[in-house]
C-alpha positions as CSV (number, residue, x, y, z in Angstrom):
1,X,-2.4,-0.6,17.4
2,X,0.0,-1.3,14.3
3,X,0.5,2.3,14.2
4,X,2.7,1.8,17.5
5,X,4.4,-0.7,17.2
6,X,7.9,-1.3,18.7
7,X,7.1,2.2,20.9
8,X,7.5,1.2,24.5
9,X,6.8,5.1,25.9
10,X,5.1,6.8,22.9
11,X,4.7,10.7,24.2
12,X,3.7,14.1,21.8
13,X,6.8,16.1,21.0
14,X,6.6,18.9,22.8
15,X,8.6,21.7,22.5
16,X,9.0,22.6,26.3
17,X,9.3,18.8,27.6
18,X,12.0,18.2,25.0
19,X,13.8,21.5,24.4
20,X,17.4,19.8,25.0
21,X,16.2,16.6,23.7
22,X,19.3,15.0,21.9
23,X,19.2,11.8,19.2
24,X,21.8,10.1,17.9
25,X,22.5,6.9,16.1
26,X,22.6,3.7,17.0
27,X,23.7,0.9,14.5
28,X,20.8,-1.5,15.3
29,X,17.3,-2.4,14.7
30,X,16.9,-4.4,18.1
31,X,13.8,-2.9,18.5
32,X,12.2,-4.7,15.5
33,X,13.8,-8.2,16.5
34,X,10.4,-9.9,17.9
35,X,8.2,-8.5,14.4
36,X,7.0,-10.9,12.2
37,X,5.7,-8.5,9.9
38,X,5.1,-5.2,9.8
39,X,2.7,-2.8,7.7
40,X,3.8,-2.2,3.9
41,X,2.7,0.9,2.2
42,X,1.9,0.2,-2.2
43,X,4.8,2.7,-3.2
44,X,7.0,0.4,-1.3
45,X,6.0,-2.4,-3.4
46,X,8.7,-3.2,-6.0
47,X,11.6,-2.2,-3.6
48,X,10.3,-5.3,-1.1
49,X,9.3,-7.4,-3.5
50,X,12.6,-8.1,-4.3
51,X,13.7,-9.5,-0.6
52,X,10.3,-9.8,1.5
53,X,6.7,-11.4,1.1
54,X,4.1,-9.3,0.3
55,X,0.9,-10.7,1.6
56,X,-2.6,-8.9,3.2
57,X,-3.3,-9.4,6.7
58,X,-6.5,-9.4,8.7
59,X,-9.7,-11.1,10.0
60,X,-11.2,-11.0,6.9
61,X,-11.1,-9.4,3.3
62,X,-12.7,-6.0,4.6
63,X,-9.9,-5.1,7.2
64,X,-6.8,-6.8,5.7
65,X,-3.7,-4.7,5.1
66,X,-0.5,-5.1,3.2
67,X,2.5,-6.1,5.3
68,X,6.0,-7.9,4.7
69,X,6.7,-11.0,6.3
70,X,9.5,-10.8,7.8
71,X,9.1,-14.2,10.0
72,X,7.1,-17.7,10.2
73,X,7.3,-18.0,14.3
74,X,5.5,-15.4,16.7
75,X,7.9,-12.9,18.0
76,X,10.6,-13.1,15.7
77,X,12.1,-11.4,12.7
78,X,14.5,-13.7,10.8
79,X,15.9,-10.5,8.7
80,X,17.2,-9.5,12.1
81,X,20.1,-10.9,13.9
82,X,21.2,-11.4,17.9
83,X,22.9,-7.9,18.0
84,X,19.9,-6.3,16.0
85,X,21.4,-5.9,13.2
86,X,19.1,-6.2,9.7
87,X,20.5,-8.5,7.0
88,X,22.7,-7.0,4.6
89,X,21.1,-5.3,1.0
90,X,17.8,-6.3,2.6
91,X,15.1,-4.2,1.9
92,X,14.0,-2.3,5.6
93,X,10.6,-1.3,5.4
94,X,9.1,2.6,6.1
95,X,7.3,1.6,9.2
96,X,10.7,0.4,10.5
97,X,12.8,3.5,9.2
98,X,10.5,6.3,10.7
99,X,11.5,4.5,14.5
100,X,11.9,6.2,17.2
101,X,9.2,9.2,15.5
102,X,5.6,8.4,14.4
103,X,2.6,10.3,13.3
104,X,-0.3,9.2,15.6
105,X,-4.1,10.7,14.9
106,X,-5.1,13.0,17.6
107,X,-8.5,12.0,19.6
108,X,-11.8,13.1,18.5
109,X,-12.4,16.7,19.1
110,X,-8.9,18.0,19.8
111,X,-7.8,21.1,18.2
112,X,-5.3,21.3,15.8
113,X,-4.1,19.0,12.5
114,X,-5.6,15.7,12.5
115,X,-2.5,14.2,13.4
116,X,0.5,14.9,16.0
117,X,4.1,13.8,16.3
118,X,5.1,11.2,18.8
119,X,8.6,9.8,20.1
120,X,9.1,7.3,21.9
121,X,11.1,8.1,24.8
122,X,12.2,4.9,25.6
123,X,14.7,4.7,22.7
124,X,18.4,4.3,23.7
125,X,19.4,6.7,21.4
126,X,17.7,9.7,23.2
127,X,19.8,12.3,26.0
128,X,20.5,15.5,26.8
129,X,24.1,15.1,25.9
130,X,25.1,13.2,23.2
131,X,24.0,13.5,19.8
132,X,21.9,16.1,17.2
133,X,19.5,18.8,19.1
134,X,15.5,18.2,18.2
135,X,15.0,22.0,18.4
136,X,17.1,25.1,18.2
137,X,17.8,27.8,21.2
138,X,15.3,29.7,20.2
139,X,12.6,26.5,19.9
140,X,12.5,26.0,15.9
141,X,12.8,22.7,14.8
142,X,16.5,22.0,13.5
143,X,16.8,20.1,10.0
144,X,17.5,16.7,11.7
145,X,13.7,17.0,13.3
146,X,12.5,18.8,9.9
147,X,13.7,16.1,7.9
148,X,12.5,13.3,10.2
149,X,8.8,15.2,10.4
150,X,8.9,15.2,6.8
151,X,9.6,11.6,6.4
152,X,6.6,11.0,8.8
153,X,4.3,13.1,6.4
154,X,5.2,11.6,3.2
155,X,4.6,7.9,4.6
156,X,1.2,9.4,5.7
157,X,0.7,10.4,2.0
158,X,1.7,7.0,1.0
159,X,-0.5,5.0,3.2
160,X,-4.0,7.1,2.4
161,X,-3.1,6.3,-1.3
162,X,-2.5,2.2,0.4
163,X,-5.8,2.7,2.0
164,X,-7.2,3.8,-1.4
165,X,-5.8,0.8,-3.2
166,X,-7.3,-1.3,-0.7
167,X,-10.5,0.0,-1.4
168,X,-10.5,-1.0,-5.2
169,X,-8.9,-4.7,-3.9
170,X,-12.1,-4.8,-2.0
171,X,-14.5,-3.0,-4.4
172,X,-13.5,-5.4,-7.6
173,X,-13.5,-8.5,-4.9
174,X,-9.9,-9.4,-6.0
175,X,-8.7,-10.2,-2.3
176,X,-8.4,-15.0,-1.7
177,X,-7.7,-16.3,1.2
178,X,-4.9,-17.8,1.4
179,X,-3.2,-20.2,3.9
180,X,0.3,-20.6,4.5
181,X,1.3,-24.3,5.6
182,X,4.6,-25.2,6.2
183,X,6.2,-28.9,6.8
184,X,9.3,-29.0,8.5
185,X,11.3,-31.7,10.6
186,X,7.6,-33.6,11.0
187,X,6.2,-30.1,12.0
188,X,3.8,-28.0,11.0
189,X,3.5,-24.2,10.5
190,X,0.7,-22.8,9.7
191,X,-0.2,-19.2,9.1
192,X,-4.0,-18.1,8.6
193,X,-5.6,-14.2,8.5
194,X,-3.7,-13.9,5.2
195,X,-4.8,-12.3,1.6
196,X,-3.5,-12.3,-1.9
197,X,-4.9,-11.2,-5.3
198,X,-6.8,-13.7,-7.1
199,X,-5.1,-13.7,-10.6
200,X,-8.7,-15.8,-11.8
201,X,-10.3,-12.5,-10.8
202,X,-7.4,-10.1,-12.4
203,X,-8.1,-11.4,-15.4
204,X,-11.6,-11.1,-15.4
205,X,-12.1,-7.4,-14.6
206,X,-13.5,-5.3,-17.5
207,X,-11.9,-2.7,-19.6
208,X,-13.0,0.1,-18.1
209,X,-11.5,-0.9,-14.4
210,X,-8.3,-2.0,-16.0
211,X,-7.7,0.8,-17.6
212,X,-8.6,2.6,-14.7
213,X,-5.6,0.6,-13.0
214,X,-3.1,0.9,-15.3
215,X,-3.6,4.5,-15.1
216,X,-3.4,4.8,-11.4
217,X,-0.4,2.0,-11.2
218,X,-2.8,-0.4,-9.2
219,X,-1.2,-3.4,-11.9
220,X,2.6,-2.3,-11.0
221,X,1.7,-2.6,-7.1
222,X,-0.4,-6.3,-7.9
223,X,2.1,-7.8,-9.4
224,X,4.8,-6.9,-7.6
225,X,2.6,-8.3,-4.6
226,X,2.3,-11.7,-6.9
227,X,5.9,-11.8,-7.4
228,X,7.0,-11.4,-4.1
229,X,5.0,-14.6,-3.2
230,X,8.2,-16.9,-4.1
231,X,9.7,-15.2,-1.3
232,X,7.9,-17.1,0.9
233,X,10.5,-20.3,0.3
234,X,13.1,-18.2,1.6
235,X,11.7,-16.9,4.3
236,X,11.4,-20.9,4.9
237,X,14.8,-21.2,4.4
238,X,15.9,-18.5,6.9
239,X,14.2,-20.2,9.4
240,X,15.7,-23.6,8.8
241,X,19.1,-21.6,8.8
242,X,18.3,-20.2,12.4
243,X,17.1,-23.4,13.4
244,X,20.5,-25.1,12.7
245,X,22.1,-22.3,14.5
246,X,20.4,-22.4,17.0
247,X,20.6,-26.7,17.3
248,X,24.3,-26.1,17.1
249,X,24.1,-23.7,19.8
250,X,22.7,-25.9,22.4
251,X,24.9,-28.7,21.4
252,X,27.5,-26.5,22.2
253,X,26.2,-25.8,25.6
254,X,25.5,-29.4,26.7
């Protein structure tokens, strides 16, 4: 499930398993080295269209959802280097900031809000010794795990409205395939299972619906999607970086 991604040992938070649970910091992103995209929620939009592509991912129009690119080969995330550290005054995506915490829906008929908090206790960052406390002597939640829960419910806010703007990309029938082929050094990369807006079909929709979408910001979030398109070419030319790196590594080594 997309939902864990990068979590190794996803577990609930529990207040008596993890009473003198401590986090603290660590300066890399290693766990998000082998992603080549990750989910995208619509408020997100402008900030990544800047750096990343924005495309729709799925086995067809009903189940595609927006995600950055962040890669052209499986298992790997060119925005990422060898010590896990994410390029510079690059845009880092929600999904990636709310690490090592996620909000994970609870199974049918359990009591309780629809969703519960989960850590993952495999992150390095987690002891009993070093670091910020998750909860307080007396079992409260200190401001470092408020803060962090927080974060976790306003991304949930900001992916029901996604999943809303999905729906109207499907209801209006805006979403194209659209296939991604690459041509490098006599080789070929091809990516498939991806979506974009059909600008044919954009400008065709009636007055009524675009209104309807310039009041709900559905046009800020569609063409910020367009735009971030051109990104793709340098997301080609990260690759051909890494590939001359990597060339020059092995020459090296021989």
């Amino acid at each position: 499930m997309a939902e864990v991604l990068f979590y190794e040992r996803p577990v609930p938070l529990n207040r008596n398993d993890h009473k003198d649970l401590r986090i603290r910091p660590i300066p890399n992103l290693k766990f998000a080295k082998t992603v080549h995209s990750v989910p995208l929620t619509g408020v997100e939009f402008p900030a990544a269209a800047r750096d990343l592509p924005i495309l729709f991912g799925g086995q067809s129009a009903e189940d595609a959802g927006p995600m950055a690119l962040l890669g052209l080969r499986q298992n790997e995330n060119l925005f990422v280097d060898a010590d896990g550290v994410w390029e510079q005054n690059i845009y880092i995506p929600a999904f990636v900031r709310r690490y090592p915490f996620v909000l994970a829906e609870k199974p049918a008929g359990a009591e309780g809000d629809d969703f519960t908090v989960f850590l993952d206790e495999a992150y390095e960052g987690f002891g009993t010794t070093d670091g910020d406390r998750l909860f307080k002597e007396d079992g409260s939640d200190t401001e470092m795990l408020a803060n962090a829960v927080r974060f976790l419910g306003e991304f949930q806010q900001h992916v029901t409205r996604t999943q809303w703007f999905m729906e109207q990309l499907r209801k209006h029938d805006l979403l194209e395939p659209r296939n991604i082929r690459l041509e490098k050094d006599g080789k070929a990369i091809n990516l498939n299972g991806l979506f974009v807006v059909s600008e044919e079909k954009l400008r065709q929709l009636d007055e009524k619906t675009s209104l309807e979408f310039l009041r709900e910001g559905v046009f800020g979030w569609i063409y910020a999607h367009l735009l971030s398109l051109s990104n793709i070419d340098r997301v080609s030319q990260r690759l051909s970086q890494r590939e001359q790196a990597e060339e020059a590594t092995a020459a090296i080594k021989n």
